[in-house]
LODOTI-333470 format. One record per residue: y, z, x of N, C-alpha, C in turn; residue in three letters. Coordinates in steps of 0.1 Angstrom, whole numbers, padded with zeros to 4 digits, always signed. Atoms other than C-alpha are relative to their C-alpha. Example, Ala and Ser with C-alpha at 12.3 -4.5 7.8 and 13.67 -1.06 7.14 Angstrom:
-0012+0000+0009-0045+0078+0123+0012+0000+0009ALA;-0011+0000-0009-0011+0071+0137+0011+0008-0008SER;
END
This chain:
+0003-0014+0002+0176-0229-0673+0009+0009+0008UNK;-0010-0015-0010+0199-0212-0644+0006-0013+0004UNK;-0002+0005-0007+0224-0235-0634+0006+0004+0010UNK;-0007-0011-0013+0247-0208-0616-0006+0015-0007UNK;+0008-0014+0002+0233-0177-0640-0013-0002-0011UNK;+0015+0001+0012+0202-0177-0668+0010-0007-0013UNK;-0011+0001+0016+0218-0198-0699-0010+0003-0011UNK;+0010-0003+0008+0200-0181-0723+0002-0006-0015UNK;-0004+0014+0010+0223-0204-0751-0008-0008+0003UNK;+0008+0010+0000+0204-0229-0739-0015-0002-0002UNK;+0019-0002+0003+0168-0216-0736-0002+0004-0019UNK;+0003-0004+0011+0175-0202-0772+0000-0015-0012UNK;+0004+0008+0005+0180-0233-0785-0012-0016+0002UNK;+0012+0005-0006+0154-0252-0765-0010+0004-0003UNK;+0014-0006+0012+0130-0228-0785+0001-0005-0012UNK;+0004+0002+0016+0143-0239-0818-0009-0010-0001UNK;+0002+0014+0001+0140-0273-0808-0019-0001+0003UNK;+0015+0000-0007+0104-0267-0793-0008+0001-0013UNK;+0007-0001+0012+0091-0250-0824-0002-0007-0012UNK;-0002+0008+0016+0106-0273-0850-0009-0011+0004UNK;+0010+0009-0005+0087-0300-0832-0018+0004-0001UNK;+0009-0006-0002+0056-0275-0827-0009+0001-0020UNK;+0001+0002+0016+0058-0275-0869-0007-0010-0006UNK;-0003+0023+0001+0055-0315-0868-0013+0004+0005UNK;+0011-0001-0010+0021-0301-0849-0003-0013+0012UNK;+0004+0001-0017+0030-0313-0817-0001+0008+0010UNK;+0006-0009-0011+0018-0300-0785+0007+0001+0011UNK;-0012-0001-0010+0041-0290-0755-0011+0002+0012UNK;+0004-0005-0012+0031-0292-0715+0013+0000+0004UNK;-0016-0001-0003+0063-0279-0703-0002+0006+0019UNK;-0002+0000-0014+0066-0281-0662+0014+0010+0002UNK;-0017-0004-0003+0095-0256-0651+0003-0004+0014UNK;-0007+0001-0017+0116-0263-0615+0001+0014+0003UNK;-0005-0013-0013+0128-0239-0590+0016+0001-0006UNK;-0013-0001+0002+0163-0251-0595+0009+0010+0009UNK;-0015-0006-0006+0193-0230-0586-0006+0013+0008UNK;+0007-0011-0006+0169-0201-0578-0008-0003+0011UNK;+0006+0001-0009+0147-0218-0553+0013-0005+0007UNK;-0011-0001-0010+0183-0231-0535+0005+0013+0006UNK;-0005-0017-0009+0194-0192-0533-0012+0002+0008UNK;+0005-0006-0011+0165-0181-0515-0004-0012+0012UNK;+0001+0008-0011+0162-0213-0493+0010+0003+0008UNK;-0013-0003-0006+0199-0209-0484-0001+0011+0008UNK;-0003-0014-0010+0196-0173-0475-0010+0001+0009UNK;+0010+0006-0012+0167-0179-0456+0002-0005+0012UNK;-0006+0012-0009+0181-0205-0435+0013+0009+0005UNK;-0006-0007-0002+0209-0183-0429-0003+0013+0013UNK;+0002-0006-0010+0191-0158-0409-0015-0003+0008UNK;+0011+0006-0011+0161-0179-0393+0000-0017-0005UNK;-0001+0019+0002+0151-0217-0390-0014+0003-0009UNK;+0012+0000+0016+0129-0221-0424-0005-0013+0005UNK;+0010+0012+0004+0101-0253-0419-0001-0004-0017UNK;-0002+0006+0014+0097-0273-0448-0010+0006-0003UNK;+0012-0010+0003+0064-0250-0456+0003+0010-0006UNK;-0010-0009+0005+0086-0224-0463+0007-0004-0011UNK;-0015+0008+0013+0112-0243-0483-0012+0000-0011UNK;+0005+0004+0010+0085-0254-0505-0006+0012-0008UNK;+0003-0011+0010+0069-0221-0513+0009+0009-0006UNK;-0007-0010+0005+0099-0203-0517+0004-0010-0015UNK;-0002+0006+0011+0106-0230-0543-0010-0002-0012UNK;+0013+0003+0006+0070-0231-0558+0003+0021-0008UNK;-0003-0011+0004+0077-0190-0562+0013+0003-0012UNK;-0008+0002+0013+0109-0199-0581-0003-0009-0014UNK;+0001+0006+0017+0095-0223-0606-0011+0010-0007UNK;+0006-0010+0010+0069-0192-0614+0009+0007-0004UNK;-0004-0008+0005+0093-0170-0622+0008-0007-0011UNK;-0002-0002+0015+0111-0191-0645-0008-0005-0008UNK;+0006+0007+0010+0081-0205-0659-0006+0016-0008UNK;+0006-0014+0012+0068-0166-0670+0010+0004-0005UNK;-0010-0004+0015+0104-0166-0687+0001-0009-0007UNK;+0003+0013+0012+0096-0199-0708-0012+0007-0007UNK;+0007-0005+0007+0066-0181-0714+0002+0013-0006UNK;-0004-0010+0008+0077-0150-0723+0010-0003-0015UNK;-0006+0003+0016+0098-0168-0745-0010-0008-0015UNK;+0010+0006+0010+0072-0188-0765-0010+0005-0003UNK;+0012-0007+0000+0050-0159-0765-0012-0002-0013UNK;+0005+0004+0011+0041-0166-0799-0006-0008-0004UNK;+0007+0014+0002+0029-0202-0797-0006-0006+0016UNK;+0003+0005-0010+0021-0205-0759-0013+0007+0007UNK;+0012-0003-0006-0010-0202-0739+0001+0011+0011UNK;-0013-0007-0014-0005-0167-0719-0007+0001+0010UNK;+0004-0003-0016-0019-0176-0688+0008-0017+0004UNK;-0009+0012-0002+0010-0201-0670-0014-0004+0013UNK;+0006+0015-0007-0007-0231-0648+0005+0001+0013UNK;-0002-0001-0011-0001-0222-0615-0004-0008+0010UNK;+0004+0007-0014-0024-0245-0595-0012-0009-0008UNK;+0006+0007+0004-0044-0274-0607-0012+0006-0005UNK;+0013-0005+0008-0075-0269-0633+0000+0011-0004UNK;+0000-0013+0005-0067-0236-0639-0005+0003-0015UNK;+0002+0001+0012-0065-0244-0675-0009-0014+0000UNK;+0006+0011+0003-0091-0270-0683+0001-0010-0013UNK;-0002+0010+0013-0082-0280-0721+0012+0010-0005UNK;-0008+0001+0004-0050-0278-0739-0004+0014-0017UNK;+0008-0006+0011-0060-0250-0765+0013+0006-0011UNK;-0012-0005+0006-0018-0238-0775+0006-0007-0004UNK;-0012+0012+0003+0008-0259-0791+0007+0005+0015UNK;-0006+0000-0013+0026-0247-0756-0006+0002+0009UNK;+0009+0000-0014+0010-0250-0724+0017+0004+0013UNK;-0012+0003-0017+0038-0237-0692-0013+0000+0012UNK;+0008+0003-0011+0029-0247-0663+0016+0003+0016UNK;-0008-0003-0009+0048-0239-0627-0006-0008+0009UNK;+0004+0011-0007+0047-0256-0593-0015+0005+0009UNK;+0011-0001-0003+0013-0257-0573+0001+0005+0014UNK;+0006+0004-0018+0012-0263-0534+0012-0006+0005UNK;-0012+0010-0009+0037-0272-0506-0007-0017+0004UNK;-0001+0015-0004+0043-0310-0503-0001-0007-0012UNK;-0005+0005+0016+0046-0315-0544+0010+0005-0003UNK;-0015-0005+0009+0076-0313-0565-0007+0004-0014UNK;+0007+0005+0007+0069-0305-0599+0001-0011-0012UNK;+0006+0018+0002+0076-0343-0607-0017-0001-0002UNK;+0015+0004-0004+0042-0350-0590-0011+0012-0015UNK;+0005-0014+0008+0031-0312-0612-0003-0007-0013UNK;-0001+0009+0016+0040-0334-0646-0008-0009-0002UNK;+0010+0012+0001+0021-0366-0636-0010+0004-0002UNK;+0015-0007+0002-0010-0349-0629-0006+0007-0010UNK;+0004-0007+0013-0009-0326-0657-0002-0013-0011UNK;-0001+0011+0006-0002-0361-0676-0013-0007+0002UNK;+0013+0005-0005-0031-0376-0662-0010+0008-0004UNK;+0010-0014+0000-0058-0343-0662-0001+0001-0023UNK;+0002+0003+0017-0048-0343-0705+0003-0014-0003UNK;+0000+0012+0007-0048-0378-0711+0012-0002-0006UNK;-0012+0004+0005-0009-0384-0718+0003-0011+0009UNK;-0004+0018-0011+0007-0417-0710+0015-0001+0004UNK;-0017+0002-0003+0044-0409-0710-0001+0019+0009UNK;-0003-0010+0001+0060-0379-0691+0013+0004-0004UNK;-0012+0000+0000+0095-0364-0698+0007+0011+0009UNK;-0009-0010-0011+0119-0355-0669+0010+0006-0002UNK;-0010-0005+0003+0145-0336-0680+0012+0009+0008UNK;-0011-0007-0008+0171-0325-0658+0012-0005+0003UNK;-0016+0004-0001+0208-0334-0648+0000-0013-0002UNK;-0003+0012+0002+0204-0371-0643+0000-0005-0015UNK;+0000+0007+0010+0209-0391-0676-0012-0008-0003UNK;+0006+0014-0005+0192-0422-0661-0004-0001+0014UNK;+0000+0008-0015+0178-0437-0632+0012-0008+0003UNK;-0010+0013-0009+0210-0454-0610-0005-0008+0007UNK;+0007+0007-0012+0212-0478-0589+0001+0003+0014UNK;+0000-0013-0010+0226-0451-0562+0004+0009-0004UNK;-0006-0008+0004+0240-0423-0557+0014+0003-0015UNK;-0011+0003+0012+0260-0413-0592+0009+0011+0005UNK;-0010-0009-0005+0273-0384-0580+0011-0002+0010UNK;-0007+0007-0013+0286-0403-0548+0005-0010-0003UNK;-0006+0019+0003+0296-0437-0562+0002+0004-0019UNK;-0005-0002+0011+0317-0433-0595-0009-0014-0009UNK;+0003+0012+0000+0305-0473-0597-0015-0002-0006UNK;+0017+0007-0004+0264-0468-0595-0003-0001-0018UNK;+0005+0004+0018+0249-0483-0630-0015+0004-0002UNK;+0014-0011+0014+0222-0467-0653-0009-0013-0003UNK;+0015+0014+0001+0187-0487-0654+0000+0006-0012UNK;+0003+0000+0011+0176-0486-0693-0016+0001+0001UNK;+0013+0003-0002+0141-0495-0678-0001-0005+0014UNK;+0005+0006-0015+0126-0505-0647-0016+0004+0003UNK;+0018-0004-0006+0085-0505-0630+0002+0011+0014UNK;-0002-0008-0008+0078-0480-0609-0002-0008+0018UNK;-0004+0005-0014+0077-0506-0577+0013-0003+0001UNK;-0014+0001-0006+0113-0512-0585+0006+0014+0002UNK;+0001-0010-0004+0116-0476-0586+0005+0004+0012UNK;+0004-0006-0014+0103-0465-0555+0009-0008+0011UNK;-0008+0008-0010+0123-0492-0538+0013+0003+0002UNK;-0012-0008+0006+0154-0471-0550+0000+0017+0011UNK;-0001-0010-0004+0141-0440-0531-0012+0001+0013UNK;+0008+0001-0008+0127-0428-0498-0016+0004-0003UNK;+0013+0001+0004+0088-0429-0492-0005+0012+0004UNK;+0011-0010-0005+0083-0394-0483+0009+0009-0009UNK;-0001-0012+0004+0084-0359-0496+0007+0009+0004UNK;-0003-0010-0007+0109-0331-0485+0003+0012-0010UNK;-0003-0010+0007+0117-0301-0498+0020+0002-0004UNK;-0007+0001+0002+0148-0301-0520+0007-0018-0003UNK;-0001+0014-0001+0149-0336-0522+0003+0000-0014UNK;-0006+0006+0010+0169-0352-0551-0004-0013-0008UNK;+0002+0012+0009+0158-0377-0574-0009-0001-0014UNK;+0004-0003+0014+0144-0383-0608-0018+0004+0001UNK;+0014+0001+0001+0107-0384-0600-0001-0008+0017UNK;+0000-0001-0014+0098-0377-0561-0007-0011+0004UNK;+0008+0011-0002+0079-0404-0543-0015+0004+0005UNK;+0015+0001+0002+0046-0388-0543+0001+0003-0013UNK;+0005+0004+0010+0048-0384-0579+0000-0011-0006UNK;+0000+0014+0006+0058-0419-0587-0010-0010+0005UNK;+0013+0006-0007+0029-0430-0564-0012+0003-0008UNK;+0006-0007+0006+0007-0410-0586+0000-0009-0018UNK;-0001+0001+0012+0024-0422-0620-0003-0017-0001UNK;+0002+0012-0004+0020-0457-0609-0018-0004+0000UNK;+0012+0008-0001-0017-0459-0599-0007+0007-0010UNK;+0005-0001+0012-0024-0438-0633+0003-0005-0011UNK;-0004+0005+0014-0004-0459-0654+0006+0013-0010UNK;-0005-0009+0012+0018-0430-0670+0015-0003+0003UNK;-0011+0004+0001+0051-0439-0681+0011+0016+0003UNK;-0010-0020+0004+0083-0411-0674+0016-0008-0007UNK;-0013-0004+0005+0113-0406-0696+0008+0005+0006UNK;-0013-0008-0009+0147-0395-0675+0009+0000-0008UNK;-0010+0000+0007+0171-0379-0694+0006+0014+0004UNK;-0008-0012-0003+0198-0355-0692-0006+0010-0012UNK;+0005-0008+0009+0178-0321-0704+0009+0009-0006UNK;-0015-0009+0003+0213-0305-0710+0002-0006-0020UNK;+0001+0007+0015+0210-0329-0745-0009+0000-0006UNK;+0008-0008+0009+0194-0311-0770-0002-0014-0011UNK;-0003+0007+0014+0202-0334-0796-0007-0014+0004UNK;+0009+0013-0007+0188-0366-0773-0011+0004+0003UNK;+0016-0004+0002+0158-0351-0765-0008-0001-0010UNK;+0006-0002+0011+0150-0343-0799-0001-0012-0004UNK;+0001+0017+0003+0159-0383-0808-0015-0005+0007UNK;+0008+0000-0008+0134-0385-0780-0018+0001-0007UNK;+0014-0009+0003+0108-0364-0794-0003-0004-0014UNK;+0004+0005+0014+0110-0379-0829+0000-0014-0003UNK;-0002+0016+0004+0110-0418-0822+0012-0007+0002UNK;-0017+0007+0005+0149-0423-0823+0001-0006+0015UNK;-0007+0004-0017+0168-0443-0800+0006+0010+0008UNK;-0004-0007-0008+0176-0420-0772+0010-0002+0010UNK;-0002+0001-0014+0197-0418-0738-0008-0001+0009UNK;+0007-0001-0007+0175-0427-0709-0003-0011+0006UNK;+0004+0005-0002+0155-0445-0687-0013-0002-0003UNK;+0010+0002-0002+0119-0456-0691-0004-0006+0015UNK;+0006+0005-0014+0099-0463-0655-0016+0000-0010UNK;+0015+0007+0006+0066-0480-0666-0004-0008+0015UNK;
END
């Protein structure tokens, strides 16, 4: 959604794709991040006082509302207009789009996705953001690290540390993969920049990605 400014190319075609799917009467729970917006105000923050991770997290829980009431402003048409701020809020799925934003410090909204996954009775989730794939390390750091196809979520977790911080990097944090694990919900990792894989994604096709089961 913002990687350095709003790509609104990209949200406009992330609506076609949403609706043409929404046609097919499927149903959307769409989790937004903080992203590049919860970094700027963490950064400037930290700049003129020492921020606690209490901090970090709300200023990032503040950035994924704002751009989740511009996912919903954009699907005004087919989306539920009260966004999902904080567990139960919405009790049953009643729009083809449901947005939802992050909750509480000490979740990502990884963990946000599982739960909603769990709460409606879904068994897969899909992560979509920069990574492609689960590596075996850093990809950005090691030209070398290779792309899982599949893996369980105890090999997973053994890929990434066991705690929670704010700004933490990885496909699915390790309290939501603790979460997706003892609910049995599978997650999809794919690069969300690929419209065209997604959609493969979203209609059965062979895709780019990982599965963690």
């Amino acid at each position: 959604m913002y990687p350095d400014q709003i790509d609104s190319g990209f949200l406009k075609l992330f609506k076609a794709l949403i609706l043409k799917n929404v046609k097919q009467e499927k149903r959307f729970v769409i989790v937004s991040g903080g992203g590049r917006v919860s970094r700027v105000y963490q950064e400037a923050a930290s700049k003129i006082t020492r921020v606690n991770d209490e901090d970090k997290d709300w200023l990032g829980i503040h950035a994924t509302r704002v751009n989740a009431h511009l996912l919903r402003t954009i699907f005004r048409e087919v989306a539920d207009p009260i966004v999902m701020d904080s567990r139960g809020k919405i009790k049953e799925i009643k729009y083809p789009v449901t947005i939802v934003s992050g909750w509480r410090p000490g979740w990502s909204t990884d963990y946000v996705s599982i739960a909603c996954a769990a709460d409606f009775g879904a068994s897969h989730v899909v992560i979509a953001g920069k990574p492609s794939h689960v590596f075996d390390k850093d990809f950005v750091k090691h030209a070398d690290a290779k792309p899982f196809v599949s893996l369980t979520w105890r090999e997973y977790r053994r890929l990434i540390p066991s705690k929670w911080r704010p700004g933490f990097h990885s496909p699915v944090d390790p309290i939501g993969a603790r979460l997706a694990e003892k609910e049995s919900i599978s997650a999809v990792i794919i690069n969300g920049k690929d419209l065209k894989n997604f959609g493969n994604l979203l209609n059965g096709k062979e895709f780019i990605g990982t599965v963690i089961s």
